[in-house]
Structure formats: C-alpha cells, structure tokens
ZADO-1210 file (C-alpha; in nm, 4 decimals, padded with zeros to 6 digits):
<atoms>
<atom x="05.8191" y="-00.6355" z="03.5596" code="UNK" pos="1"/>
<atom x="05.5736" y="-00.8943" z="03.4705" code="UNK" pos="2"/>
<atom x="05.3112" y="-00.7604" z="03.7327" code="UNK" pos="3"/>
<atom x="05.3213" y="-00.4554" z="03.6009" code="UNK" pos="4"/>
<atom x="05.2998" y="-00.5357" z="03.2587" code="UNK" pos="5"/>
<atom x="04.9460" y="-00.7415" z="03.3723" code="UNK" pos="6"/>
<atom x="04.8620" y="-00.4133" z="03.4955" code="UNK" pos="7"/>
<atom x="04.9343" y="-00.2142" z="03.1833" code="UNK" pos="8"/>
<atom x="04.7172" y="-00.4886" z="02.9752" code="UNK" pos="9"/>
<atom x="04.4572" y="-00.4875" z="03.2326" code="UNK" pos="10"/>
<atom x="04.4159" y="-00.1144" z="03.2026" code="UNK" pos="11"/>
<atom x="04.3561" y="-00.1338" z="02.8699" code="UNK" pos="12"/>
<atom x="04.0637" y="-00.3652" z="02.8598" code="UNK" pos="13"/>
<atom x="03.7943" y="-00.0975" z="02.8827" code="UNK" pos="14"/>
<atom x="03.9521" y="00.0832" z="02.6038" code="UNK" pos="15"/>
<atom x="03.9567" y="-00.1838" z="02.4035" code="UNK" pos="16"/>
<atom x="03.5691" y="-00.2715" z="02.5153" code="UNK" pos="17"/>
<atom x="03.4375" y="00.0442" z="02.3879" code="UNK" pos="18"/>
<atom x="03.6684" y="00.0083" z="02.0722" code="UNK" pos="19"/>
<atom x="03.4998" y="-00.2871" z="02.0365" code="UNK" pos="20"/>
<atom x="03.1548" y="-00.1535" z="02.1071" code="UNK" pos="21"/>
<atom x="03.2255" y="00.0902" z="01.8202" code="UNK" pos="22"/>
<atom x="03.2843" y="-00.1175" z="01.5989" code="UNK" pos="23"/>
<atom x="02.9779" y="-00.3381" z="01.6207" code="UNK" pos="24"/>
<atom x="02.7667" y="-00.0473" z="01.5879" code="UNK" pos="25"/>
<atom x="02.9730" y="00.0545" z="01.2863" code="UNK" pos="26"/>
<atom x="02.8917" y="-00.2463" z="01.1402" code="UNK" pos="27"/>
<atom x="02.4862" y="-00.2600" z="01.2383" code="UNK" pos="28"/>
<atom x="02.4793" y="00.1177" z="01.1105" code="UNK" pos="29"/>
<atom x="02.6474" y="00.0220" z="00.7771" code="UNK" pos="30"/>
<atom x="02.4013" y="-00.2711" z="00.7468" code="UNK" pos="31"/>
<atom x="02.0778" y="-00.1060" z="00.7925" code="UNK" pos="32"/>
<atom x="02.2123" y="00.1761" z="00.5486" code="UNK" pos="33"/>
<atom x="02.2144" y="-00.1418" z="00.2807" code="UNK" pos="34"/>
<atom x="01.8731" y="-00.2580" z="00.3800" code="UNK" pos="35"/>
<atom x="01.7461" y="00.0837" z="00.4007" code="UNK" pos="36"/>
<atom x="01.8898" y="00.0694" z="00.0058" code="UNK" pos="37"/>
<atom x="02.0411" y="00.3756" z="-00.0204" code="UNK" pos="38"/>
<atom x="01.6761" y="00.5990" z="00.0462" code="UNK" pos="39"/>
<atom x="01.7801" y="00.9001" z="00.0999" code="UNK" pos="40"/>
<atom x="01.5523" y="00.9154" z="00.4288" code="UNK" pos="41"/>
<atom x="01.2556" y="00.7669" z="00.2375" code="UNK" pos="42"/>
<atom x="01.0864" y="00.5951" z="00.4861" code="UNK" pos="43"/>
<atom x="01.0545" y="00.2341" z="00.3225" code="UNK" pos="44"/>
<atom x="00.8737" y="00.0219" z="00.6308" code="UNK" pos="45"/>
<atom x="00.5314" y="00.0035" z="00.8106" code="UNK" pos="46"/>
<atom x="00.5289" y="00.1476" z="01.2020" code="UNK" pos="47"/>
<atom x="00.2879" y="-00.0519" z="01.4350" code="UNK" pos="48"/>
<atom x="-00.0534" y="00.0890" z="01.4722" code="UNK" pos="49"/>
<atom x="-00.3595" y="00.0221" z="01.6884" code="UNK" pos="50"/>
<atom x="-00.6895" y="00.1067" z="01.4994" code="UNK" pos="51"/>
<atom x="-01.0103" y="00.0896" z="01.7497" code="UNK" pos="52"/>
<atom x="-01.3578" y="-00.0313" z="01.6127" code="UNK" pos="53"/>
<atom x="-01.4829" y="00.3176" z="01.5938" code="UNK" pos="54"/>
<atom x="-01.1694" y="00.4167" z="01.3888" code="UNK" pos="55"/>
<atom x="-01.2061" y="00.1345" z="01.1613" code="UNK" pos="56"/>
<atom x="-01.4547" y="00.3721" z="00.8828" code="UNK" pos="57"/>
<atom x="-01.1572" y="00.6800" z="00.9403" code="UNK" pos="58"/>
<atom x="-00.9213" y="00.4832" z="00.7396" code="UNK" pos="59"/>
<atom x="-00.8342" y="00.6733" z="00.4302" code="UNK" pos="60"/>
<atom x="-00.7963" y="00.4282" z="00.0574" code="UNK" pos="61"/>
<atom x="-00.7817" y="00.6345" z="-00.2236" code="UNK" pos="62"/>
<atom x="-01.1701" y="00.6123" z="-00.4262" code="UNK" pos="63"/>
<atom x="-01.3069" y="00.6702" z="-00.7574" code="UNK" pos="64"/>
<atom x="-01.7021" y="00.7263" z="-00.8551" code="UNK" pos="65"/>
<atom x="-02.0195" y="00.8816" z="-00.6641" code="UNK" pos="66"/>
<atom x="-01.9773" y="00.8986" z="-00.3130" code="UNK" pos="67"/>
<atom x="-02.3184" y="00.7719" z="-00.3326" code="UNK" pos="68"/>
<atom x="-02.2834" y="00.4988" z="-00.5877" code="UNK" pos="69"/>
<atom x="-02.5148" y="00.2001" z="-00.4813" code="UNK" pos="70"/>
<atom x="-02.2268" y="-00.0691" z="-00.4747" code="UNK" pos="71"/>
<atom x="-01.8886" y="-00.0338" z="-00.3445" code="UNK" pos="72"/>
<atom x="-01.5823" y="-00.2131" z="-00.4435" code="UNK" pos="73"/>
<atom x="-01.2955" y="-00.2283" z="-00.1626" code="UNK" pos="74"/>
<atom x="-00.9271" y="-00.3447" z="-00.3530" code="UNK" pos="75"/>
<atom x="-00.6328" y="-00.4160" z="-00.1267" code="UNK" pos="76"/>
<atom x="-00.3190" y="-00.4063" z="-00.3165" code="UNK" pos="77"/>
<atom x="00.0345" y="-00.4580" z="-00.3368" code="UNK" pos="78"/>
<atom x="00.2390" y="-00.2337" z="-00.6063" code="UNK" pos="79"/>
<atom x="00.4607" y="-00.5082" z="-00.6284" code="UNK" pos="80"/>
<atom x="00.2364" y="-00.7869" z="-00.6565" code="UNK" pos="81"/>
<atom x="00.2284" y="-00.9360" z="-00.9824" code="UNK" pos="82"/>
<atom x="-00.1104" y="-01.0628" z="-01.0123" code="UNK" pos="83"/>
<atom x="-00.2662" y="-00.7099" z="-00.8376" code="UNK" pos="84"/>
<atom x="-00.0383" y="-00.5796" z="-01.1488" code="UNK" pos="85"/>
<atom x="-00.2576" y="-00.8138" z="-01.3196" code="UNK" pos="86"/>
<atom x="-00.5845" y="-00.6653" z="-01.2064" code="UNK" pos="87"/>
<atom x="-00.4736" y="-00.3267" z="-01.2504" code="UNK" pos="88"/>
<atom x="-00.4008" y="-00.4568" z="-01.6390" code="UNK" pos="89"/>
<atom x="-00.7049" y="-00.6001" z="-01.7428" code="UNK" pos="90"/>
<atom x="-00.9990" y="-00.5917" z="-01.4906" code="UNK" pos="91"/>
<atom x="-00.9743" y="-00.2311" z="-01.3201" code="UNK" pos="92"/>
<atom x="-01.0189" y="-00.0167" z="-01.6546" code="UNK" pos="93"/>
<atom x="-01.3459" y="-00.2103" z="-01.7341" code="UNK" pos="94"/>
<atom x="-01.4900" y="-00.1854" z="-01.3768" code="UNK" pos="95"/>
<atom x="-01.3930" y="00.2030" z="-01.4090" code="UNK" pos="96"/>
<atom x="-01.5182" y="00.2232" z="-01.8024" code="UNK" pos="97"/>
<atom x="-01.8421" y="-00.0101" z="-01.7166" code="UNK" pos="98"/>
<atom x="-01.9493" y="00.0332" z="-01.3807" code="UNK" pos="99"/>
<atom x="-01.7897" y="00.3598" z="-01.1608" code="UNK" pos="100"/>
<atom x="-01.8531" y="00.5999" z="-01.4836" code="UNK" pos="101"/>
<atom x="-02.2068" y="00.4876" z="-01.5436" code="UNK" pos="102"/>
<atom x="-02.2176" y="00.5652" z="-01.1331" code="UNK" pos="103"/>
<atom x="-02.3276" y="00.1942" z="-01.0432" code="UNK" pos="104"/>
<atom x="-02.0262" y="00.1360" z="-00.7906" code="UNK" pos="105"/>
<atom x="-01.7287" y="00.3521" z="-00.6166" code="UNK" pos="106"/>
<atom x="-01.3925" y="00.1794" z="-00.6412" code="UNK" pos="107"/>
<atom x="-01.1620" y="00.2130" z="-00.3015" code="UNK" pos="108"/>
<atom x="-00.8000" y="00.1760" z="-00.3388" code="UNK" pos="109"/>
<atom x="-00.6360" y="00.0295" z="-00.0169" code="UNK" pos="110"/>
<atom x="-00.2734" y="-00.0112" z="00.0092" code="UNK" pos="111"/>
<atom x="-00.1632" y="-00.3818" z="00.1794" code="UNK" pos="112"/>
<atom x="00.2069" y="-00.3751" z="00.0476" code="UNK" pos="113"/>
<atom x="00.3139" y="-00.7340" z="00.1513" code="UNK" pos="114"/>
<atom x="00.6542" y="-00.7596" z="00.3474" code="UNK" pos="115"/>
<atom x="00.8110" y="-00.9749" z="00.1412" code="UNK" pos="116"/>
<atom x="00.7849" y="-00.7069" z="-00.1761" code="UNK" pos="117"/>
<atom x="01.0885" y="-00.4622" z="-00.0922" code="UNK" pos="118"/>
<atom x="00.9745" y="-00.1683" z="-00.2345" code="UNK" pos="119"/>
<atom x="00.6010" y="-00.2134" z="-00.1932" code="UNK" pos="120"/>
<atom x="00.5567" y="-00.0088" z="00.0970" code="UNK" pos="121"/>
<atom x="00.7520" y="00.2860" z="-00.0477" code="UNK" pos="122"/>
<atom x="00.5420" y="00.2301" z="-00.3977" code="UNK" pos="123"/>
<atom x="00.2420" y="00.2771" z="-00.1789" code="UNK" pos="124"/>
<atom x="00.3903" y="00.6107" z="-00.0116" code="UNK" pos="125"/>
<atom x="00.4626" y="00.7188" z="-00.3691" code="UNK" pos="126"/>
<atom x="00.1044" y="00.6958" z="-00.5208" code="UNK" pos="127"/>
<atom x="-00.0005" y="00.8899" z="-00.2096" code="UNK" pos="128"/>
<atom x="00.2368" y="01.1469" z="-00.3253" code="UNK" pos="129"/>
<atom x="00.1309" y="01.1840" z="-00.6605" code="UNK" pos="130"/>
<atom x="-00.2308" y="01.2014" z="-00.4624" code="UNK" pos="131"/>
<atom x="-00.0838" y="01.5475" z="-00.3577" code="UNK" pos="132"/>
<atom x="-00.0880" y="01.7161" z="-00.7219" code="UNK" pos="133"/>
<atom x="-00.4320" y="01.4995" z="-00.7824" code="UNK" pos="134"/>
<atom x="-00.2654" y="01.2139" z="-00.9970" code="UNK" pos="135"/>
<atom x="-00.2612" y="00.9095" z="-00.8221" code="UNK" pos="136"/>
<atom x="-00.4667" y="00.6800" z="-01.0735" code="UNK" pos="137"/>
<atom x="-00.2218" y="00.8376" z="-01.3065" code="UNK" pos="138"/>
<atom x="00.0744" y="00.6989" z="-01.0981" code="UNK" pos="139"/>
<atom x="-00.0851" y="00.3634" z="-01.0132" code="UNK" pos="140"/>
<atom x="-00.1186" y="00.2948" z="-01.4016" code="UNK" pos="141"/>
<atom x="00.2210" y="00.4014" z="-01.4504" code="UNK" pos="142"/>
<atom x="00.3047" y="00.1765" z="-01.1458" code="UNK" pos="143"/>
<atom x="00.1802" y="-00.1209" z="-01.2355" code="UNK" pos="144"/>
<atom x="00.2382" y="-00.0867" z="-01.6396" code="UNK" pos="145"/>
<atom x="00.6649" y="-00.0200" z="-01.4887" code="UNK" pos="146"/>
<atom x="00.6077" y="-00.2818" z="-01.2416" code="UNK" pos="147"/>
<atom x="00.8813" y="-00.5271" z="-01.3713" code="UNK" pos="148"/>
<atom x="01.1528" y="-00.2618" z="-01.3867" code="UNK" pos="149"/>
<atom x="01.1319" y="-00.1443" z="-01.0564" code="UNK" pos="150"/>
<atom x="01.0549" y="-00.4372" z="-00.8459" code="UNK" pos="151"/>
<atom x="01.4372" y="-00.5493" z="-00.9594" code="UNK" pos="152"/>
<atom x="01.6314" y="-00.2400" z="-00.8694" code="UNK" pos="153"/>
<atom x="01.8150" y="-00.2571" z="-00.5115" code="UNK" pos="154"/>
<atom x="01.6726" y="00.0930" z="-00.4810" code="UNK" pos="155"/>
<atom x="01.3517" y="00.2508" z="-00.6653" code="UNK" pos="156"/>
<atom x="01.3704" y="00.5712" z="-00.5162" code="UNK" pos="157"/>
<atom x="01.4936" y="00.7196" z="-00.7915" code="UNK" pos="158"/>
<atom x="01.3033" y="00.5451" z="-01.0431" code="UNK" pos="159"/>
<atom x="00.9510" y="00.6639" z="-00.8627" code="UNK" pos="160"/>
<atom x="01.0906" y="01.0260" z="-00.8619" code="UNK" pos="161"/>
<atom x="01.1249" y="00.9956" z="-01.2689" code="UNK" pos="162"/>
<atom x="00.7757" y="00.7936" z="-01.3448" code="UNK" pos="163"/>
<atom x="00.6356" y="01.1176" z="-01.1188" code="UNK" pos="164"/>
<atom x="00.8044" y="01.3189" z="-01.4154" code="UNK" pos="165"/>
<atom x="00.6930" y="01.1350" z="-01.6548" code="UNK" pos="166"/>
<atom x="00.3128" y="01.1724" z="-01.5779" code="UNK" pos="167"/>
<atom x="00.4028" y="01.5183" z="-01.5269" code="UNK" pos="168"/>
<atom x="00.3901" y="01.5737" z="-01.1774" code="UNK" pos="169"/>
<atom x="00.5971" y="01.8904" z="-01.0012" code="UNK" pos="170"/>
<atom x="00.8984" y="01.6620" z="-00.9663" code="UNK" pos="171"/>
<atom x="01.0659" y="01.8894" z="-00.6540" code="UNK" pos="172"/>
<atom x="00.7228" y="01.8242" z="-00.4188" code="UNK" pos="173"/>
<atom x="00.6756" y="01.4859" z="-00.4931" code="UNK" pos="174"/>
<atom x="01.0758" y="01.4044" z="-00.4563" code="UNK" pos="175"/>
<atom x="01.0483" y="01.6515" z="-00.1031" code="UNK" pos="176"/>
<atom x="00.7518" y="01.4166" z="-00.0210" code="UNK" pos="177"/>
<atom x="00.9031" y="01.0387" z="-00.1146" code="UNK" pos="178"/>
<atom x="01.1738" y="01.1428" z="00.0363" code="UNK" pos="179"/>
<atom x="01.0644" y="01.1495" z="00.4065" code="UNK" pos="180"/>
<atom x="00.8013" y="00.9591" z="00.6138" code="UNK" pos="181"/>
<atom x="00.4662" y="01.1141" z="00.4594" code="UNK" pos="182"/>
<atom x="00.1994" y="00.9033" z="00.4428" code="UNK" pos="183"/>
<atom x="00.4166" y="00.6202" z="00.7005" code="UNK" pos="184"/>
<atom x="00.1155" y="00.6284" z="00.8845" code="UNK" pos="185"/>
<atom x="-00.1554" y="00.6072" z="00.6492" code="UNK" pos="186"/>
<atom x="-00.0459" y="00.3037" z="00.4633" code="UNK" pos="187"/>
<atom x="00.0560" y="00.1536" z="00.8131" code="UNK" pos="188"/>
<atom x="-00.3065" y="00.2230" z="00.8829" code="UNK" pos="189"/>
<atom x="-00.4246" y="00.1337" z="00.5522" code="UNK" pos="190"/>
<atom x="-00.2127" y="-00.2565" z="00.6608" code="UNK" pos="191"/>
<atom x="-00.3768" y="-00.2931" z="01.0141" code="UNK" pos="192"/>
<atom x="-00.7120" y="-00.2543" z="00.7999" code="UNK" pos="193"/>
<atom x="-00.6958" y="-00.5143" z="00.6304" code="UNK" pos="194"/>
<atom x="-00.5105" y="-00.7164" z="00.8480" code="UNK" pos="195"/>
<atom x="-00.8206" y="-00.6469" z="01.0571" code="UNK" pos="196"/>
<atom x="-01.0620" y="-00.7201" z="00.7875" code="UNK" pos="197"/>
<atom x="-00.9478" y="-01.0504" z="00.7094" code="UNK" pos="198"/>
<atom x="-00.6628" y="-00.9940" z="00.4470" code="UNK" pos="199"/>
<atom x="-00.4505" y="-01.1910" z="00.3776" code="UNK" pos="200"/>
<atom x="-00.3154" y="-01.2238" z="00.0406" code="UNK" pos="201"/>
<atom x="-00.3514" y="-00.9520" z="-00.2775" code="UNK" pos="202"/>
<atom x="-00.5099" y="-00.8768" z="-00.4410" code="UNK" pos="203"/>
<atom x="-00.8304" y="-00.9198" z="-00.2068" code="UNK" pos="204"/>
<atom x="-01.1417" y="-00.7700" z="-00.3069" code="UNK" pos="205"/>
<atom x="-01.4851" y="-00.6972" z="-00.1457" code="UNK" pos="206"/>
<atom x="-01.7932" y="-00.5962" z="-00.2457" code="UNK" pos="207"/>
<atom x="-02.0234" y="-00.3748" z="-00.0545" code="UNK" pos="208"/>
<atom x="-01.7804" y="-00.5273" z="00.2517" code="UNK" pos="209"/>
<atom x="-01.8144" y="-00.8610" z="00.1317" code="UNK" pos="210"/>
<atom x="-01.5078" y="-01.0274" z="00.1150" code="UNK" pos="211"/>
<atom x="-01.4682" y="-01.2528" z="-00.1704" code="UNK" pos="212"/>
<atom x="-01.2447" y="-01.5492" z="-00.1915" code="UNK" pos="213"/>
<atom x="-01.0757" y="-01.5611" z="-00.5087" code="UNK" pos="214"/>
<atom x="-01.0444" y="-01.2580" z="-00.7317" code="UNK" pos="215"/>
<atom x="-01.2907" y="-01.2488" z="-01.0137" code="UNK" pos="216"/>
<atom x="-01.2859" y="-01.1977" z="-01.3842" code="UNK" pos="217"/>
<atom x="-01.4539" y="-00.8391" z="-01.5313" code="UNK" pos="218"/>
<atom x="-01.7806" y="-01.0970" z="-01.5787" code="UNK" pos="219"/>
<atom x="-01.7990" y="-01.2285" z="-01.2493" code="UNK" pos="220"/>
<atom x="-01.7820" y="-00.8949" z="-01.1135" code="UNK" pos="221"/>
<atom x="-02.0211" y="-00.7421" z="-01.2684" code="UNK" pos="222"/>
<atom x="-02.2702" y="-00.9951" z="-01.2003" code="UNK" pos="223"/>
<atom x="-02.2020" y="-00.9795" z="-00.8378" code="UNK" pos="224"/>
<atom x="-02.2367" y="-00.6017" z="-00.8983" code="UNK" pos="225"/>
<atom x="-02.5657" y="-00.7325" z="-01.0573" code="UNK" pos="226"/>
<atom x="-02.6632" y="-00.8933" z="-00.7620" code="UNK" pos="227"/>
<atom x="-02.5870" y="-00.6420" z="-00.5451" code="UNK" pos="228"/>
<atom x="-02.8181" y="-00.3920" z="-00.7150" code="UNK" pos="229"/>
<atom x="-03.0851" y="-00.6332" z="-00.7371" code="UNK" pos="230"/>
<atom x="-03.1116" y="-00.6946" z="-00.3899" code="UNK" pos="231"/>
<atom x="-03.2985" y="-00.4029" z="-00.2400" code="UNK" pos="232"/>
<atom x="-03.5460" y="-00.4209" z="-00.5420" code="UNK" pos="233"/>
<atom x="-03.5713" y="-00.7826" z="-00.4641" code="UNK" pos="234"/>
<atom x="-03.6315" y="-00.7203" z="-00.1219" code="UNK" pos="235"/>
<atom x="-03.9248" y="-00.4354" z="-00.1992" code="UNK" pos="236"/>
<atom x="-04.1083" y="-00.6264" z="-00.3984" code="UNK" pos="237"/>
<atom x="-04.1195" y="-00.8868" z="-00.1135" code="UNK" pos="238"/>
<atom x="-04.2004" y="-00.6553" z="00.1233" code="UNK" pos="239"/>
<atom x="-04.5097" y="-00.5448" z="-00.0979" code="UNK" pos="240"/>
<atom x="-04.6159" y="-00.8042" z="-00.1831" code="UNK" pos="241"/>
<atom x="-04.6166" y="-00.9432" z="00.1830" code="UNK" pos="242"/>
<atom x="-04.8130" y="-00.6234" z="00.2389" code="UNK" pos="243"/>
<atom x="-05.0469" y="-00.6720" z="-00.0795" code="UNK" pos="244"/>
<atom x="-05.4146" y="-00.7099" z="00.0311" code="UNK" pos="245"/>
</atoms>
C-alpha cells in the first residue's frame, strides 16, 4: 500500500507543476496590469530604436515659426519635469512673443520623457494627439500649467482625456488615439535623438545645434539669439573687407 501510494503522489507532480506554473504567471500578469496603471491599452513605455546618421534630420519634434527663420531653438522636454514645467512657465511665451513671431528663430519641441517620470512618456504621446486636431501648444500649456495634478495620480489616463476636453479637442479621437500605441515610435525616436545628441538631463536646449550647458534665462537667450544673427554679418564684413582693395 505504501508503494502505491508513492506512485499516486508521484503522478501528481506534473499536475501540480503546471498548477504551479499558472500561478506564477497569474501573479506576473496581475503585476504588470498595476504597473501598466490601469491604461486601458495606452501604451505608457519607450520601444528600442536604432536611428542611422542619415535618419538623424527625419526625426519629427513638434516646431513653431518660419521654416526659414535664421536661428533655431531645439527644446528637449519632459512633461513631468518640474523645471521644463518651469521653462514652459516663464521663458517659452517670451521666446514665442519676442523672437519666433517677429520670425528671428523657429522653436522645435522634442519629447525626452525621463524614465523615472511615470507618466511622462504617455504625456508626450498625448500632446502628439492633440497634434492630430492641430492643438498641441494648446495641450502642452495646459500640460505643464496641470502638471502638479497629474504627475500624482497612479493613472493619468483619464485626466489627459479631460484636459483634451477642456481645450476643446474632439474628445472620442483623441481618447481612440491615447488609448493605443500611436506615436510609441515617434517619441521612442524622439528619446534615441537626444540620447544621441548628447542629452542628458531636461530641460536641454540648443541653439542652431549648439548644445548649451545650463538652461538660460529669457535674457541670455536672446543674446545668444543675438549672437547668432550677428555672425554671418560679422563674417561678411570680414570677408569684404579682406577683399577691400
């Protein structure tokens, strides 16, 4: 009797394997469900990318101003970063009031949500969305200006489908779009970019691809806008007079 009850346990171990199988991926399903925050299928994370040095110009930011402005400001930005909401507070409505609408420089939004900042990368997705009905400086005011509320919530998803509302987007097509993987690829893209650039922290700024090390006051700015408009006078008038008899 006791060999055969050996047997009858012994049988059983594969069944209790796979029960045990089961359950572990129970629990790993059930766990990325709580990281993934509740989504809804919003994708809410970077995929890897390879960008190639002829790609590098394809990547897509988000721009403001002539497409032939003289001076070109590049911003890589975090939604959830508090001093890019900073920035977006006090600095970007002057350079957009003082120096994009008087056509002196083009302003380039990149997105570099940081991994640390949970919803960052799905605040990014979301300002591409609004992008769709041709309101994403609308959203990324709204963004930034809401940026304390959100960043708190264990899911924002939500919470970005009502700012779209209240900046009066068509709330069904941007809540189709946030809620799937649009844009996954451009802001992944957008990441490798600057990764690839040099980036490092946000936000980071460069002017005419000159990547400065701290981030500047409106006055500073502008006089490095300055400078940069200067230059090819400065360098004409060289030329001439090198050429003066």
């Amino acid at each position: 009797m006791a060999r055969k009850s050996a047997s009858a346990s012994g049988s059983m171990k594969p069944f209790y394997v796979a029960l045990a199988v089961v359950a572990v991926a129970g629990v790993a399903f059930i766990l990325w469900q709580m990281r993934a925050g509740g989504s809804g299928g919003a994708a809410t994370q970077p995929i890897p990318v390879q960008i190639s040095d002829a790609e590098l110009n394809s990547v897509q930011g988000i721009s403001i101003g002539r497409q032939d402005a003289p001076v070109v400001i590049y911003e890589f930005a975090d939604f959830q970063c508090p001093g890019c909401g900073q920035f977006a507070t006090f600095t970007a409505p002057l350079i957009k009031e003082r120096l994009v609408e008087t056509g002196q420089v083009r302003f380039v939004y990149y997105d570099f949500p940081l991994p640390q900042h949970q919803h960052a990368f799905l605040a990014a997705r979301a300002a591409r969305c609004a992008n769709e009905q041709g309101k994403f400086w609308e959203y990324h005011d709204v963004l930034y200006a809401r940026q304390p509320t959100w960043a708190v919530l264990r899911n924002a998803t939500d919470f970005f489908i009502d700012l779209a509302e209240e900046i009066g987007l068509d709330e069904s097509a941007f809540s189709s779009c946030l809620r799937s993987d649009r844009y996954q690829e451009e802001v992944s893209r957008s990441i490798e970019l600057g990764e690839r650039l040099g980036v490092r922290s946000t936000p980071t700024l460069m002017v005419n691809m000159k990547r400065l090390p701290d981030v500047p006051d409106f006055s500073q700015l502008q006089q490095m806008v300055e400078q940069e408009l200067g230059a090819p006078a400065a360098a004409a008038d060289s030329a001439a007079g090198a050429t003066a008899p």
